[in-house]
C-alpha positions in Angstrom: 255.0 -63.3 32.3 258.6 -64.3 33.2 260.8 -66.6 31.8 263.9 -68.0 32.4 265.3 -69.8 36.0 264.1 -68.9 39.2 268.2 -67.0 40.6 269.9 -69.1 43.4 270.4 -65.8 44.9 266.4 -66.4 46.4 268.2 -68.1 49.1 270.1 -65.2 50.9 266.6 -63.2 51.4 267.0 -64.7 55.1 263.5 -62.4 56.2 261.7 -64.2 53.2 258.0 -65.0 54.0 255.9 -64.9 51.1 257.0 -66.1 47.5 255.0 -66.3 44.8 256.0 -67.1 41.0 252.6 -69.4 40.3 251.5 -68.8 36.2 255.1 -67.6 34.6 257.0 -69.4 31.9 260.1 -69.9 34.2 262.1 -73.3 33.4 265.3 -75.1 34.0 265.7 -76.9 37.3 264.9 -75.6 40.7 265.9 -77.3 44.0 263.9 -76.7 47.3 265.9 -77.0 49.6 267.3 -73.3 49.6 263.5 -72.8 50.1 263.5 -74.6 53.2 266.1 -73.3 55.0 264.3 -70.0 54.8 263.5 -70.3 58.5 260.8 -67.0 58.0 259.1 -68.5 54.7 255.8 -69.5 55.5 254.2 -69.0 52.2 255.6 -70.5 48.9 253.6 -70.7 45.2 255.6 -72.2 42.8 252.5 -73.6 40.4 252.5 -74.1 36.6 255.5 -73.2 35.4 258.3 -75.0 33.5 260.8 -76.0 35.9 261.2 -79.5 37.0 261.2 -79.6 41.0 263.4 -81.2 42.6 264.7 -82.4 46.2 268.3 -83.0 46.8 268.5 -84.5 50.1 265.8 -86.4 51.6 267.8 -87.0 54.8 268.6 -83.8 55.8 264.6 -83.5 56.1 264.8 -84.0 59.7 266.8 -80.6 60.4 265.8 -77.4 61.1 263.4 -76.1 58.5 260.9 -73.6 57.5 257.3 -73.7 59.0 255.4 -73.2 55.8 251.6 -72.8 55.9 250.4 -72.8 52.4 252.3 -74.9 49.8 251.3 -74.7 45.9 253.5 -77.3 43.7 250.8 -77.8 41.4 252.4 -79.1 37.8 256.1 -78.9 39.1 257.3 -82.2 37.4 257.4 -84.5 40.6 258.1 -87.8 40.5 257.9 -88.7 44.1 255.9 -87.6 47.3 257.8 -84.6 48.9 259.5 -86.0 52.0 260.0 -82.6 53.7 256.0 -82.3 54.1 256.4 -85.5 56.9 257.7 -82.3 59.5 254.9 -79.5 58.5 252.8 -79.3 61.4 251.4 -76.0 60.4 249.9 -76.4 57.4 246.5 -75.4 56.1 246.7 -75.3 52.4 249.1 -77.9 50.6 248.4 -78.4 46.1 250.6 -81.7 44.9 247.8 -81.5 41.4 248.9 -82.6 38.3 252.2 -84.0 38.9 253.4 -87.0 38.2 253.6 -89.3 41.4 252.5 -92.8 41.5 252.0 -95.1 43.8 250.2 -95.3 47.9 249.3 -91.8 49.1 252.3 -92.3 52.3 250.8 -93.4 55.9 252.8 -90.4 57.4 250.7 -87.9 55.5 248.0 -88.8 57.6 249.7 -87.1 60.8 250.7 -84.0 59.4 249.3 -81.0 60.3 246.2 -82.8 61.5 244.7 -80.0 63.3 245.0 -77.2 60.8 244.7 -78.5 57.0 242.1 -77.1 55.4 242.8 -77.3 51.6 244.0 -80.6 49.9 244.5 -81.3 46.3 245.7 -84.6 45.2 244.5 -84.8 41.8 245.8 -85.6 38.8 248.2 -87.8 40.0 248.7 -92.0 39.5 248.0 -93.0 43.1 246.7 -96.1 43.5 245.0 -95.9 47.5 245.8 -94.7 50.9 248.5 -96.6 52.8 246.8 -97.7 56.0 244.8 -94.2 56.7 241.6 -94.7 59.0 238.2 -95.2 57.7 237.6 -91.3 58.0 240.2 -89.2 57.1 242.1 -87.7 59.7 242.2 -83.7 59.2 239.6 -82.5 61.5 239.3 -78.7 60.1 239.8 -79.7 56.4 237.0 -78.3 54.0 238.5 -78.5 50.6 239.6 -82.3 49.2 240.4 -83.5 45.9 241.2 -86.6 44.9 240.2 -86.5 40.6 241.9 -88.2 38.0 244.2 -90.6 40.2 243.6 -95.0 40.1 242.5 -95.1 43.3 241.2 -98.4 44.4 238.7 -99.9 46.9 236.1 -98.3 49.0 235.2 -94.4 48.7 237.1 -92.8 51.1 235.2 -90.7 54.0 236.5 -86.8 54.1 236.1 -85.5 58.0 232.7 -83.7 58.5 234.4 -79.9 58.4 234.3 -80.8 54.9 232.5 -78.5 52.2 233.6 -79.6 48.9 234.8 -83.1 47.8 235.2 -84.4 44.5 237.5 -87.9 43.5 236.2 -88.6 40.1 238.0 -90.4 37.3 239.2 -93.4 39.4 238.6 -96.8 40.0 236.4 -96.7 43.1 234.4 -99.8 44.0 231.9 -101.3 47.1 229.0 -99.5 47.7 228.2 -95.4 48.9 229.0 -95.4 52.6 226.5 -94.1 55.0 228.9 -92.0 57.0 228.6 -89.4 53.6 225.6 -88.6 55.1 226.9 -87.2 58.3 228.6 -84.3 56.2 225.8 -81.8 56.6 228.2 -79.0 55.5 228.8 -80.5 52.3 228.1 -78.3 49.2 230.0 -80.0 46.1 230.0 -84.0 46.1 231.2 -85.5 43.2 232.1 -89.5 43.0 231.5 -89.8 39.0 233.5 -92.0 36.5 233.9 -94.9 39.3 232.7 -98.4 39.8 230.5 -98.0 42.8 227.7 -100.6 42.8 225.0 -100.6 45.4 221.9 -98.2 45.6 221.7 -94.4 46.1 220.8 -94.1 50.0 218.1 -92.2 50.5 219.7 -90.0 52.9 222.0 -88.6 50.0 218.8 -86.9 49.2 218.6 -84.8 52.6 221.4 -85.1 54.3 222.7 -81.9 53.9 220.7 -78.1 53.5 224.2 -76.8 52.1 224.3 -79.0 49.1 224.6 -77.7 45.7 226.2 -80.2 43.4 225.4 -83.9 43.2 227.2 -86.2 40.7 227.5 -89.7 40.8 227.3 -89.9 36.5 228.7 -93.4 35.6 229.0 -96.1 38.0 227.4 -99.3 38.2 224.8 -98.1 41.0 221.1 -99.8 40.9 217.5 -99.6 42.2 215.5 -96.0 42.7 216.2 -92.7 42.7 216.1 -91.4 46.4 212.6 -90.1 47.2 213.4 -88.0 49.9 214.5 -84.4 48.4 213.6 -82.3 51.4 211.7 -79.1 51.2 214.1 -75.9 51.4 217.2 -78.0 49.7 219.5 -75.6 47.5 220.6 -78.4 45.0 221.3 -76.7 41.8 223.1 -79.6 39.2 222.0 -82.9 40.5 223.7 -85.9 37.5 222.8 -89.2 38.0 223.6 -90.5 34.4 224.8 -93.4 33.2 223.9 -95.9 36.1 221.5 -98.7 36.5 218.9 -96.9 38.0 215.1 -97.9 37.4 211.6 -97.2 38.5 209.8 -93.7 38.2 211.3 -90.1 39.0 210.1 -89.0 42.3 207.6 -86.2 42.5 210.0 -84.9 45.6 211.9 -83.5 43.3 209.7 -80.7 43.0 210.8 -79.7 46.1 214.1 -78.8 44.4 213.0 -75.3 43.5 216.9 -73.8 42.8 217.7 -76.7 40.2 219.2 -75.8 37.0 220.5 -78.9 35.9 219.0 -82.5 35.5 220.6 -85.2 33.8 218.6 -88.6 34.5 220.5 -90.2 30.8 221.5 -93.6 30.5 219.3 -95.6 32.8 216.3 -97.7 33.0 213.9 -95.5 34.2 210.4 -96.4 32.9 208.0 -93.4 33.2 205.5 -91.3 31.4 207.3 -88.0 30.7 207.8 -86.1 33.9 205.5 -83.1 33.1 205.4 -81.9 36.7 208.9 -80.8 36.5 207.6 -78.4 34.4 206.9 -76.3 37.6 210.6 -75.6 38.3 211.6 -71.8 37.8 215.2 -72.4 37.4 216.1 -75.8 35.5 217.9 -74.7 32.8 218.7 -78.4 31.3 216.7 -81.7 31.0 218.3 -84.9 30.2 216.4 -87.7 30.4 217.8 -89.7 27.3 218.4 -93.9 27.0 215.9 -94.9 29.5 212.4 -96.5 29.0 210.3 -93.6 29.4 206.7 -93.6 27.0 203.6 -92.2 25.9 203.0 -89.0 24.8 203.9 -85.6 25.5 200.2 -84.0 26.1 200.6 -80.0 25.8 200.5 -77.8 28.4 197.2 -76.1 29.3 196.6 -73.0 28.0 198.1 -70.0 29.9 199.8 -72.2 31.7 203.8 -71.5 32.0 205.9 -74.5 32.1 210.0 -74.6 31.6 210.2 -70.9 31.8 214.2 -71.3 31.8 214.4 -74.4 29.8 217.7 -74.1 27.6 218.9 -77.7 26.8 216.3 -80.6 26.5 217.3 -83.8 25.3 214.6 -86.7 25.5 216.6 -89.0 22.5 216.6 -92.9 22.4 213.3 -93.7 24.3 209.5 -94.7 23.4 207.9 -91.4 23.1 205.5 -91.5 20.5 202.3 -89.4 19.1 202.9 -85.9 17.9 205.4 -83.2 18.5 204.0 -81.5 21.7 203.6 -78.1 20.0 202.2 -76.6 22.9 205.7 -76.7 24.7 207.3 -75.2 21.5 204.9 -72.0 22.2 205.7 -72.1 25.6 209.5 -72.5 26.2 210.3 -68.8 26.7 213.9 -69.2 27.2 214.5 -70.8 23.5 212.5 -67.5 22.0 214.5 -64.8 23.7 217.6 -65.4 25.9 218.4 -63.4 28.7 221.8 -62.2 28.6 222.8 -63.2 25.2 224.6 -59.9 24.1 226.8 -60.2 27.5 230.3 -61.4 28.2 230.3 -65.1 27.3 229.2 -66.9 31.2 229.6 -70.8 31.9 227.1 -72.5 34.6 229.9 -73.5 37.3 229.1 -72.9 41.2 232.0 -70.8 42.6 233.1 -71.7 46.5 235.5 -68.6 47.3 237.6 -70.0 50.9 239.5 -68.0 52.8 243.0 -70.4 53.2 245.2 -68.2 56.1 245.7 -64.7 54.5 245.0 -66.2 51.0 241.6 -65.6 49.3 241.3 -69.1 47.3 238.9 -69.0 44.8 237.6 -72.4 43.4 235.0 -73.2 40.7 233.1 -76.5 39.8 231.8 -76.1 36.2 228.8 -78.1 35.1 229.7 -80.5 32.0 227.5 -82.9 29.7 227.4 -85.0 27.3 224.3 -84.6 24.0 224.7 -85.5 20.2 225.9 -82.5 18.4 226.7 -82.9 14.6 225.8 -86.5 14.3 228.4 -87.2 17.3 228.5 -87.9 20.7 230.0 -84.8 22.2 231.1 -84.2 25.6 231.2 -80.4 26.8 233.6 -79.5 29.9 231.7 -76.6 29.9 228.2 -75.1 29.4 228.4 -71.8 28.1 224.5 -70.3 29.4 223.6 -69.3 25.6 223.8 -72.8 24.5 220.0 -73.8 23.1 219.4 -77.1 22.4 216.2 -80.0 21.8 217.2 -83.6 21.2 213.6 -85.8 20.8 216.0 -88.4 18.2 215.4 -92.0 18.1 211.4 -92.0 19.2 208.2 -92.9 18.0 207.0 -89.5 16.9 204.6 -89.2 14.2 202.2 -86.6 12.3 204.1 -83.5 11.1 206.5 -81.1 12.2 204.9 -78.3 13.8 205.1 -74.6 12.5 205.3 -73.3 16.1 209.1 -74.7 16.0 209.9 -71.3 14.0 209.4 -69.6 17.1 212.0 -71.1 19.4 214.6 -68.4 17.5 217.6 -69.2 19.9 217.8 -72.6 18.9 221.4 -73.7 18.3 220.8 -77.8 17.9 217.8 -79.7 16.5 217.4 -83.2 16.3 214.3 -85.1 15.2 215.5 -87.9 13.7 215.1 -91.5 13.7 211.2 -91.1 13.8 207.7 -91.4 11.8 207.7 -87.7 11.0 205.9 -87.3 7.8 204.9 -84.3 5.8 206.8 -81.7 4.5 209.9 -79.5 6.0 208.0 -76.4 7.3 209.5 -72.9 6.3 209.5 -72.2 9.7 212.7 -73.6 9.9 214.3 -71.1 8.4 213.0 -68.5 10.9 215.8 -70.2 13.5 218.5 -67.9 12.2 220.9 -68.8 15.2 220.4 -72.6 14.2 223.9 -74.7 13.7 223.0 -78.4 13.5 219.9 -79.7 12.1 219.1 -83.4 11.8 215.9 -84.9 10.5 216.9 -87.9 9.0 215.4 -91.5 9.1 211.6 -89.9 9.0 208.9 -90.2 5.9 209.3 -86.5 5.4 207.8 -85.5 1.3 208.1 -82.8 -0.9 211.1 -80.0 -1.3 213.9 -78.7 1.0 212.5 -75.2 1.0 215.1 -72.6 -0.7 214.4 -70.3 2.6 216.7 -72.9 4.5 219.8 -72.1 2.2 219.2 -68.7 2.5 218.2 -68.1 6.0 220.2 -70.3 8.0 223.8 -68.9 7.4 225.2 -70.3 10.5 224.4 -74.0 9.4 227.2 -76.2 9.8 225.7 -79.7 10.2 222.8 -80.8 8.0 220.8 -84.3 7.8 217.5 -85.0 5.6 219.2 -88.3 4.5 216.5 -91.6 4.5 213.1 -89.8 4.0 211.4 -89.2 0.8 211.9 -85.7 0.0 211.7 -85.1 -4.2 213.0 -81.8 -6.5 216.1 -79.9 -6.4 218.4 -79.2 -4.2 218.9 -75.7 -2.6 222.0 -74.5 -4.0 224.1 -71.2 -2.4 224.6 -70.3 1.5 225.8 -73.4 3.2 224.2 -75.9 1.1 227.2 -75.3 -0.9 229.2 -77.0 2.0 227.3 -80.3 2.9 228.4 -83.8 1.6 226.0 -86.0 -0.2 225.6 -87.9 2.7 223.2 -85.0 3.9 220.9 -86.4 1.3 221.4 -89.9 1.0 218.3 -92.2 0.3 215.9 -89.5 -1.1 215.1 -90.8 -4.3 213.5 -88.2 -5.6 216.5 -85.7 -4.8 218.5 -84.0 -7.6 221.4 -81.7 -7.8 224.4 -81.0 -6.3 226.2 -82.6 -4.2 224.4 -85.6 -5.4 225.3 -87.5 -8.8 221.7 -87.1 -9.8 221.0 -84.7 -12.5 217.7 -82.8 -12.3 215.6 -83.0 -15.7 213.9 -79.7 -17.6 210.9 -80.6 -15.3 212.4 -80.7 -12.1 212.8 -76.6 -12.5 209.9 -75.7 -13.3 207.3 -78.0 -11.0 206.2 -75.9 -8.3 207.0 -77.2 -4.9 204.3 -79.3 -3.8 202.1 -77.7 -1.2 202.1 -78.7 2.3 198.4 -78.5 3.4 196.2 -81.9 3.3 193.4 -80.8 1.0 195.1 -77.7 -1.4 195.2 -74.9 -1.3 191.4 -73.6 -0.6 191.0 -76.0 2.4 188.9 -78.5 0.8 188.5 -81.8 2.2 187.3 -84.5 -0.1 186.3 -86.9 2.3 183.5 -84.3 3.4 182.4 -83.6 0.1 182.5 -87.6 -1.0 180.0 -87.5 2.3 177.9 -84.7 1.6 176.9 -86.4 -1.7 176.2 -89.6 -0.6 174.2 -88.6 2.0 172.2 -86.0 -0.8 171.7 -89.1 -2.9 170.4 -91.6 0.2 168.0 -88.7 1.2 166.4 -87.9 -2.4 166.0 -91.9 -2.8 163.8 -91.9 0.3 162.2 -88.8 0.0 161.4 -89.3 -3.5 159.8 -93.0 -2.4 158.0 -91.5 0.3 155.9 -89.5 -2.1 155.3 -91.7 -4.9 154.3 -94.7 -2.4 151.6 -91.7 -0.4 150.6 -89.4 -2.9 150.9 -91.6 -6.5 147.9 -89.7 -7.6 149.3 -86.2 -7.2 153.0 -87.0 -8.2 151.4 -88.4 -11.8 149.2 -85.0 -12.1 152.3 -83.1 -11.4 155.2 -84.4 -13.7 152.7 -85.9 -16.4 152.2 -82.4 -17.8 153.9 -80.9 -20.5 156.1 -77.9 -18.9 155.0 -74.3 -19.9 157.7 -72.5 -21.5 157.9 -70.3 -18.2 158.6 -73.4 -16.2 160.9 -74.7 -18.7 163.1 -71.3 -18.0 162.8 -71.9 -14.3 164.2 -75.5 -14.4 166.8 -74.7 -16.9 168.0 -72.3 -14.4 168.1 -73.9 -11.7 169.9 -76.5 -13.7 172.4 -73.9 -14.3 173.1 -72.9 -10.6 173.1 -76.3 -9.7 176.0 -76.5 -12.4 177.7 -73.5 -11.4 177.3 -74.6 -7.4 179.2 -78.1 -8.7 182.1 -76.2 -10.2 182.5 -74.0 -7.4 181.5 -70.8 -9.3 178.1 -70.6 -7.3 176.9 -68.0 -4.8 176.5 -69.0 -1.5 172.9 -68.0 -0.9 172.0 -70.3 -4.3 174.0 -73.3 -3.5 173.5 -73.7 0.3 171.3 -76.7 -0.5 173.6 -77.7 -2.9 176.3 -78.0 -0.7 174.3 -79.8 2.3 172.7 -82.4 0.1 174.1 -81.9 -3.6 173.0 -85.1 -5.4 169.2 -84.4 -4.2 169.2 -80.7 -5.0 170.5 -82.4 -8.8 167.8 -84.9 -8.6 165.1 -82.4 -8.2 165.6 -80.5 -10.7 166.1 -83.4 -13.3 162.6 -85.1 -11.7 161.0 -81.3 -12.4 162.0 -82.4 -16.0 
C-alpha cells in the first residue's frame, strides 16, 4: 500500500495511457490538470485514497485535452462537479461516489458521451435533482446507474432501457412508480428503497422483466395489493417489499418464484392466514412476514411432507398468530438441524453482476440486508452472512407449551418467543441448541425451574430473557449465567439467587425441580380415574337395583346366610386385591375389573359380606 503524494513528475510520461493508484494511502493535494494534458491517457483510477482533488483552472477546460474512457474519482474530496467532464465524448465508465458535491446534477452532463456511457455512479453525494434532463435519461448504451444516498427530489427518474442494474435508494423520491420501469426488460437489480413514493405497485413490476433478480422497494409510502402477476420462469431471488402500506392477501403467484431466497413482506397490513404454500419453495432461505395482520394458526405439515427445505431466517413477530407452536415445522426445517456449508469460508447472500467496462473487468455486488430483533433490539444487518439461523414468532397469541422437538433445530443462533401465552415449563431441549446466542421468552406464564443444562450447555449465550413469567427455585449459577443482569429475571417471584437480591432459603436447595409432565411421573391422569369410579359406582347402584327389584326372593336366600369359614377366606381376599388394586400394588390380571369399574368391584365384595 503506498503512501505519501502522487510525484508531479507523472506529468512528463507524455505516452501515458493507463494510471492506476485506486486503494493506497497516498495524501496531500493532487491537481488534475497535469492529468489532462496527457493527450495519450485514456484510463485514469485515482479512487479511495487520501488526497484532496483538485482543479486549477476551470477555463482552460475548453483546450486541448485527453480523451479519457474510464474515469474513477470515487472518495477524492470534491467539492464541485468536474468541469473538464463537459468535453468527454468518449466515455464509458465515469465513478464521482462518495464525494462531497451538492447541489443539481449539471444539464451539460446530459450530452456527454451520450452514445457510449455505460457505467455511472453518482452516489453518495448531496444532489438535490437533475437540472432539466428529459424524462428518460439520455445515455442510450448505459447499463450500470447509481444514484444511492443523495437528496434527490421529485419523480423517480427513468434509466434508458440498455440498463441492467439500477439502484437510487436513500433519497427523497416522491409521485408514484412510473410505468415506463416496465419497459426495462433487461433489468436485473432494481432498487428504489428508503424513498417517499406513494401510489400502488403496478402489476407489471411483477413480469416485466425475465432477467430480474433483485426487487426492493422497502420503505416508502406505497398502498393497495401485492402484484399478482409473478410469471412462470421468473429468476427473482430477494424480492423486499417491507415497510409500506400494502394490504390484502399474498398471491399464490408467488409460487411461481421457484429461485427465491429472500422474502421480506414486514411492516404492512397484510391480513392473511399464514402462507403455508410457500412452503413449496426449494430455495427461500428467509421469511419475513412480521407487523402485519396475519392470523390463525400454524396447522403442521403432513407427515412426510417436506416444507422450507432451505429455511434459515423466519421471523413471523408482532401479528395474531395464536394456538400452539407448530411443532411439526420444528421437525421439518432441515436447514436449522444441519447447515450446509457451515465449516467453509464465511459467504454473504449478495448477487454479483461482473461487466465488462472497455478493457476493464468491473465487478459489482448487491448484498442482501435486513432488519430482525436480535438481543432485545432492533438490529439492522448490511449483510447476511448464509450461516445466520434465526426464528422470531414474538408478540403473538401462542399458547400450550413449548415443544421438545425445538431441541432439534441445533443451528439455531436467535430465538424469540416472547410476548405470548406460553405456559409450562422451559424444556431441556433447549440446551441441546449449543450454537444458540440470544434467547428470549419473556412476557409468557412459563412455571417451574430454569434447568441447570441451560448454564452449562449453552456457552455461546450472550443475550438471555425469562423476565415476566412465573418461573420459581434458584437460579443457575456458572457458564454465562454468571454474565446476565437481573433484568433477565425480572418479575418471577418465585426466583432466587444471583443476580437477583433475593436470597434462596435452606428449602429452595433441596426441592427437586418440579416435573414437567401433566399427571407425574407414571402418566396418570386423574380426571380418568375420577371417571372410572363414578361410572363403577353408577353401574353397581343399578345393577344392584335390578336384582333386588327381579329376584327379591333369591337375593334374601343368598346374603341372609351366615358365611362358611371357606367363603369368609374367599371375600377377605378379594377384599385384599381390591385393596392392593386401589393402591396400585395390584396385578393386572386381578384388578382389570377394578380398574374399569372400581367402586362396583368394592361394592361387591362388601354386599358378599
Amino acid at each position: 500500500m503506498l503512501h505519501g503524494s502522487v510525484p508531479s513528475s507523472i506529468s512528463r510520461l507524455e505516452k501515458l495511457n493507463f494510471f492506476d493508484c485506486d486503494f493506497n494511502r497516498l495524501g496531500g493535494i493532487l491537481e488534475m490538470d497535469p492529468f489532462l494534458e496527457l493527450k495519450d491517457l485514456q484510463y485514469l483510477f485515482l479512487s479511495l485514497n487520501n488526497f484532496y482533488l483538485v482543479f486549477l483552472d476551470n477555463s482552460n477546460a475548453t483546450r486541448p485535452q485527453a480523451q479519457l474512457v474510464d474515469i474513477g474519482l470515487r472518495h477524492c474530496h470534491l467539492r464541485e462537479f468536474p468541469y473538464f467532464l463537459r468535453n468527454q465524448h468518449r466515455l464509458q465508465l465515469l465513478d464521482l461516489s462518495a464525494n462531497n458535491i451538492d447541489g443539481q446534477i449539471p444539464q451539460w452532463l446530459s450530452k456527454v458521451s451520450v452514445e457510449t456511457l455505460l457505467f455511472l455512479d453518482l452516489s453518495n453525494n448531496s444532489f438535490i435533482g437533475f437540472d432539466d434532463f428529459p424524462l428518460v435519461l439520455p445515455w442510450s448504451k448505459l447499463q450500470y446507474l447509481k444514484l444511492d444516498s443523495n437528496i434527490l427530489r421529485g419523480s423517480l427518474p427513468v434509466p434508458p432501457l440498455s440498463t441492467v442494474f439500477y439502484s437510487i435508494s436513500n433519497n427523497s423520491l416522491n409521485g408514484e412508480i412510473p410505468q415506463l420501469l416496465c419497459n426495462l426488460s433487461s433489468l436485473s437489480i432494481l432498487d428504489f428503497s428508503y424513498n417517499n413514493l406513494s401510489g400502488g405497485i403496478p402489476v407489471c413490476l411483477s413480469n416485466f422483466s425475465k432477467s430480474l433478480l433483485v426487487l426492493k422497494v422497502r420503505s416508502n409510502q406505497l398502498d393497495g395489493p401485492i402484484p399478482s402477476g409473478w410469471a412462470t420462469g421468473n429468476r427473482l431471488k430477494m424480492i423486499d417489499l417491507s415497510k409500506n402500506k400494502l394490504q390484502e392477501k399474498i398471491p399464490k403467484s408467488l409460487m411461481e418464484c421457484k429461485m427465491l431466497e429472500y422474502l421480506d413482506l414486514g411492516n404492512n397490513q397484510i391480513r392473511d392466514a399464514f402462507p403455508s404454500w410457500l412452503g413449496s419453495l426449494p430455495e427461500l432461505n428467509i421469511l419475513i412476514l412480521s407487523s402485519n395482520a396475519f392470523y390463525g394458526r400454524m396447522e403442521n405439515p403432513k407427515l412426510n411432507l417436506i416444507v422450507f427445505p432451505k429455511l434459515r431466517i423466519i421471523d413471523l413477530s408482532h401479528n395474531r398468530f395464536n394456538g400452539t407452536l407448530p411443532w411439526g415445522y420444528f421437525e421439518r426445517w432441515i436447514s436449522m438441524k444441519n447447515l450446509d456449508g457451515k465449516n467453509s469460508p464465511p459467504k454473504f447472500m449478495h448477487e454479483s453482476l461482473d461487466m465488462m467496462i472497455s478493457i476493464m473487468h468491473v465487478p459489482r455486488d448487491y448484498d442482501y440486508s435486513m432488519t430482525i430483533t436480535n438481543k432485545g433490539m432492533e438490529m439492522k444487518y448490511p449483510k447476511i452472512i448464509r450461516t445466520l439461523v434465526a426464528i422470531d414468532f414474538s408478540s403473538n397469541r401462542f399458547d400450550g407449551e413449548i415443544p421438545e422437538s425445538i431441541g432439534k433445530l441445533k443451528e439455531l443462533h436467535l430465538l424469540n418467543f416472547s410476548n405470548n401465552n406460553l405456559v409450562g415449563g422451559i424444556p431441556i431441549a433447549i440446551a441441546k441448541l449449543t450454537n444458540l446466542e440470544s434467547l428470549d421468552l419473556s412476557q409468557n406464564k412459563l412455571v417451574g425451574r430454569i434447568p441447570m443444562e441451560l448454564s452449562t450447555q449453552l456457552t455461546f449465550l450472550s443475550f438471555l430473557n425469562v423476565s415476566h413469567n412465573r418461573l420459581t427455585g434458584r437460579i443457575p449459577g456458572g457458564g454465562q449465567f454468571e454474565t446476565f443482569q437481573s433484568s433477565s429475571f425480572d418479575g418471577n417471584l418465585g426466583l432466587c439467587g444471583k443476580p437477583l437480591l433475593k436470597e434462596c432459603s435452606s428449602n429452595s436447595r433441596s426441592l427437586p425441580p418440579p416435573s414437567l409432565t401433566s399427571s407425574g411421573e407414571f402418566g396418570l391422569d386423574w380426571k380418568v380415574v375420577l371417571l372410572g369410579y363414578g361410572c363403577g359406582f353408577l353401574f353397581g347402584v343399578v345393577i344392584g337395583h335390578v336384582v333386588i327389584k327381579k329376584k327379591p326372593n333369591w337375593f334374601a336366600n343368598t346374603f341372609s346366610k351366615f358365611p362358611t369359614r371357606r367363603r369368609r377366606r374367599h371375600v377377605l381376599k378379594k377384599i385384599m386385591v381390591d385393596f392392593a388394586c386401589t393402591i396400585g400394588d395390584g396385578r393386572d390380571e386381578d384388578c382389570i375389573l377394578h380398574r374399569f369399574f372400581p367402586l362396583y368391584a368394592s361394592m361387591s365384595c362388601i354386599i358378599k359380606l
